[in-house]
N, C-alpha and C positions, 0 to 999 in steps of 0.2 A: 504494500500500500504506500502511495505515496502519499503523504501526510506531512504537512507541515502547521508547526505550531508559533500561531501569532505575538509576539509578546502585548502582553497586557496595555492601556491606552494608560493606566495608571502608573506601568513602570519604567514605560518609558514612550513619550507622548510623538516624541516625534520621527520613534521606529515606526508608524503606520501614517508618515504622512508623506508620502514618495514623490508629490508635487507642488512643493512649497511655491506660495504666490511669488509674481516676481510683478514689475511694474517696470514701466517699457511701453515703446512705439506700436500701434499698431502695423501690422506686416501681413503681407497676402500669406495664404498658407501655400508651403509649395509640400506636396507627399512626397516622398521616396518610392517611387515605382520599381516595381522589380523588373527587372534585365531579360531575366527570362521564365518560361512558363511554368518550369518548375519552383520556380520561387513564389511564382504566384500562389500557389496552394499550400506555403505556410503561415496558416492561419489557427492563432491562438482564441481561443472561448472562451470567455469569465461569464460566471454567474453568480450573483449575491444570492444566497438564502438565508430567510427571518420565518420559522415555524409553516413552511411552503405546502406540506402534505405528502399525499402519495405520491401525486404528479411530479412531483422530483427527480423519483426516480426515472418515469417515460422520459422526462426531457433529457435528460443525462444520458440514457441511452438513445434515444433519436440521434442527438449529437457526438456519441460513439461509434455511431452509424458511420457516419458521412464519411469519405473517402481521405479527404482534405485536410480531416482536420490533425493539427499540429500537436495541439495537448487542448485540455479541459480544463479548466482550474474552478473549482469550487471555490466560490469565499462563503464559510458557514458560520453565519452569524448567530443562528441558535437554532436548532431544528431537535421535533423529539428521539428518543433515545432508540424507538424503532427504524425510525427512517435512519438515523444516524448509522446505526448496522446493517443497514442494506448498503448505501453510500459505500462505505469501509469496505464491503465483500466486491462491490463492483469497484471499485479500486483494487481489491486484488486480481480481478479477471483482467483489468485491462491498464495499462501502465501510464495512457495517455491522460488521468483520472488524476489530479491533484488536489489534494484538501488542503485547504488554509482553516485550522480553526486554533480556540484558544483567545481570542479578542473581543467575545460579546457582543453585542448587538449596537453597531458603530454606525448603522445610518446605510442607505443605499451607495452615498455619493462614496463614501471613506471606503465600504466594500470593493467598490468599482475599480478604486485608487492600487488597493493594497492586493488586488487580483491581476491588475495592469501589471505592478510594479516586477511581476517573475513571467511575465508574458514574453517569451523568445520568437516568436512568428512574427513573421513580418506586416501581416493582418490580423488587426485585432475584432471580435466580435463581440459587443454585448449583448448580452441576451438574459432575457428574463425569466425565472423557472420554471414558471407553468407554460412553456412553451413549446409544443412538439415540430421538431424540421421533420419534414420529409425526405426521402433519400435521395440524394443530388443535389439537395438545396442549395446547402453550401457551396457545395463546385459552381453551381451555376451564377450564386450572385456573387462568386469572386470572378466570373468571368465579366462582369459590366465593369470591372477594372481595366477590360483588356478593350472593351469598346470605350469609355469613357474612362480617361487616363487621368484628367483635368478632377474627379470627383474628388472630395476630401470625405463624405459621407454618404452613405447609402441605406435604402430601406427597404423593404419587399411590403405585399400585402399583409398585412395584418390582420387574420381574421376570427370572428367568434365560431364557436364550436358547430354552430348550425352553418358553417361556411358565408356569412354576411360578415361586410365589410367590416371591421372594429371600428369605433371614433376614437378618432387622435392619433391614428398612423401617420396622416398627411392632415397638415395643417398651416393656417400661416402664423406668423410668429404673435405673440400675446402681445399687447401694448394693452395702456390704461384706456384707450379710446376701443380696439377690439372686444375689450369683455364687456363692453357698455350695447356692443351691436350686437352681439354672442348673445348675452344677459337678455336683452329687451327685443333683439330680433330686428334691428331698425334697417337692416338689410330689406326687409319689404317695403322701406319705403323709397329707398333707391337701389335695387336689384343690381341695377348695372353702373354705379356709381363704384369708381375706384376705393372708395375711400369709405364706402358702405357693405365689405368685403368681411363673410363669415368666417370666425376663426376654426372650424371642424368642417373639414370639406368631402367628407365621409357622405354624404349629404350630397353632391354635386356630381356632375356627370365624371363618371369612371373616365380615367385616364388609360390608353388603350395603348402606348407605347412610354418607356423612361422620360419623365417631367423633373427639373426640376423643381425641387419646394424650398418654404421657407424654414418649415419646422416639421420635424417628427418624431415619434416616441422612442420612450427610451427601453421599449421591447426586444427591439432588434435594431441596431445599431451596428455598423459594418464601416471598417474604415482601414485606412494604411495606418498601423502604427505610430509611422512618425506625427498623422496630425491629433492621435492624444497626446503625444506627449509632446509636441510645439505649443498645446493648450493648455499645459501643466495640467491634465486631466480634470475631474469633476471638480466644483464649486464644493469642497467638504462645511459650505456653511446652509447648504441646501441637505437637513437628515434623511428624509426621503418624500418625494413627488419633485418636480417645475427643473430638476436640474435636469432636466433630456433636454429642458424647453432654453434654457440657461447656458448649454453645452451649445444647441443651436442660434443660438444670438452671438456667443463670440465667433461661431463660424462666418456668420452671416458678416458679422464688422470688421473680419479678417479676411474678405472679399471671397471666402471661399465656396463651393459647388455642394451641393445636399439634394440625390437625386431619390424619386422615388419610382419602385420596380415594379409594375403592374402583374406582370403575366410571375412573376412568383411568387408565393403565397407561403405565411407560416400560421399554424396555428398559435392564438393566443388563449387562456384557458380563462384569466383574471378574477382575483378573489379566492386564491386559493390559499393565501396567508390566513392563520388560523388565529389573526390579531385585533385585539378592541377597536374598531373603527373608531369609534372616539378621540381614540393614540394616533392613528393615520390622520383624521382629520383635522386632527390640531397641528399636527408637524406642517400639513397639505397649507394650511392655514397661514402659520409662520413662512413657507417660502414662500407665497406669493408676494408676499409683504416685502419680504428683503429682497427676492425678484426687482419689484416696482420700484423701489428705492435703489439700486444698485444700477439697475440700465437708464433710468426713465430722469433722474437728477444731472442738468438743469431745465430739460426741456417740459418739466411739468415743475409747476413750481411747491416746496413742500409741503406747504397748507392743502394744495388738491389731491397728494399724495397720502399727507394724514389722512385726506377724507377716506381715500380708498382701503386704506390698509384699516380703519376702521369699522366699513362695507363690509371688508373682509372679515372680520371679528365678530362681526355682529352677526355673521350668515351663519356662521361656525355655531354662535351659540343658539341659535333659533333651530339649528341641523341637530344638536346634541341630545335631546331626549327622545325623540324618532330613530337615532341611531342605536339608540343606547339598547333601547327596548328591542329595534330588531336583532341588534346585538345580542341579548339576552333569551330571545324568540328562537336563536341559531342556534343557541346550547343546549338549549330542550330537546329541540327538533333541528339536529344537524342537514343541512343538504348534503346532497350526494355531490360530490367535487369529485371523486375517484373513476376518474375514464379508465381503469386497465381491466 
């Protein structure tokens, strides 16, 4: 088994932060393309899990599967002590199978970081755990590397389990003035007005060939290597949600390409963390706030920003006892989240 163990965030804070900020010019991203087409197909997998379920294991094998792939790296941030022994045994079958545990439950973005930071492939993948590839997947969307050379990020279809499109694969990027037309819908009042443009475009006629976007989720994530780490990887003050969205903003302002793959499709399973919504929704809550205040300062000025991150606060706790209770409704009466 290959197993490695995290040192603690308490004992030493800045062995798990492998892309400390820097401050600096903005610069186009340029990737490291590989030479040749064997190179192409070394491609590293990180997966963060926090209490994910059964589906862990499918995804972990779906992505054993693939031809391509380079190694697997688990980041296990806390998962039960059953799944944890299945994990373990499939890491003795297969070598490509890397566990990072031993560091607790440190946020999606810090997961991401500290999965990145032993990634040897030349192509990195994020991927989310309740996610099953198909066979070939991988090969395939490392081949839109080889039609589009210029991409710094890539996405495939993202789809729910009854094969419909997911919302939030392909979208355009968040600003204070999109979640107003999102929120209230004011896209109907000028449909075709630039500037009256919905942010989930899940919604909108299918793209029938590679488009690029402005933003997409942080499900499946495919990119060269080098442009994580020119971006010093995830935002670790994002714990978990908006940093996919966060990650695509500094793309976007480092003039870089963010394509999205029609004709390939992964399944998404979503909601297979077996965690207090409550806990999700307050962290969800928190980033959008430091989101808004982090790209949107000076061109919104910060009294209109209070407003928002207040908005924000205020939905969070009008959402909390409907959550709480179905939250509570789920314990009694678990759904079935177990596709195997």
């Amino acid at each position: 088994m290959n197993a490695y163990t995290e040192p603690s965030p308490e004992s030493d804070e800045r062995s798990v932060i492998p892309y400390p900020r820097k401050s600096g010019v903005v610069t186009r991203l340029s990737p490291l393309l590989p030479k040749s087409r064997a190179e192409a197909k070394s491609c590293s997998v990180v997966i963060v899990s926090y209490k994910t379920g059964p589906i862990l294991i499918d995804c972990l094998r779906s992505v054993l599967a693939q031809s391509d792939i380079h190694q697997l790296i688990l980041v296990d941030n806390g998962n039960a002590r059953a799944i944890v022994r299945e994990i373990n045994a499939l890491a003795d079958e297969d070598g490509h199978l890397e566990i990072i545990t031993g560091h607790g439950n440190v946020g999606f973005s810090r997961g991401c970081n500290i999965g990145a930071r032993r990634a040897r492939g030349q192509f990195l993948l994020l991927l989310n755990p309740d996610s099953i590839i198909g066979d070939g997947i991988l090969a395939d969307a490392l081949d839109i590397f080889d039609e589009r050379p210029g991409a710094s990020l890539i996405t495939v279809r993202l789809e729910n389990p009854d094969g419909s499109e997911q919302r939030g694969g392909r979208r355009n990027l968040i600003t204070p003035w999109t979640c107003l037309v999102e929120q209230f819908r004011l896209d109907r009042l000028a449909p075709n007005h630039p500037h009256f443009k919905r942010l989930n475009l899940n919604e909108t006629e299918p793209f029938t060939e590679i488009t690029k976007v402005q933003c997409i989720s942080g499900a499946f994530m495919l990119m060269p290597k080098s442009t994580f780490d020119e971006l010093e990887g995830m935002d670790e003050d994002y714990f978990i949600h908006v940093e996919d969205v966060d990650f695509c903003m500094r793309i976007e302002k480092r003039k870089g390409e963010i394509l999205f793959v029609p004709h390939i499709s992964v399944m998404h399973q979503q909601g297979t963390s077996h965690v207090y919504s409550g806990f999700v929704e307050w962290h969800k809550s928190n980033s959008f706030a430091k989101y808004f205040f982090k790209h949107f300062q000076p061109q919104y000025p910060k009294p209109l920003l209070n407003i928002f991150a207040a908005a924000i606060y205020a939905r969070f706790a009008l959402r909390l006892l409907p959550m709480t209770l179905r939250w509570m409704f789920n314990l009694v009466f678990p759904p079935n989240t177990n596709l195997r």
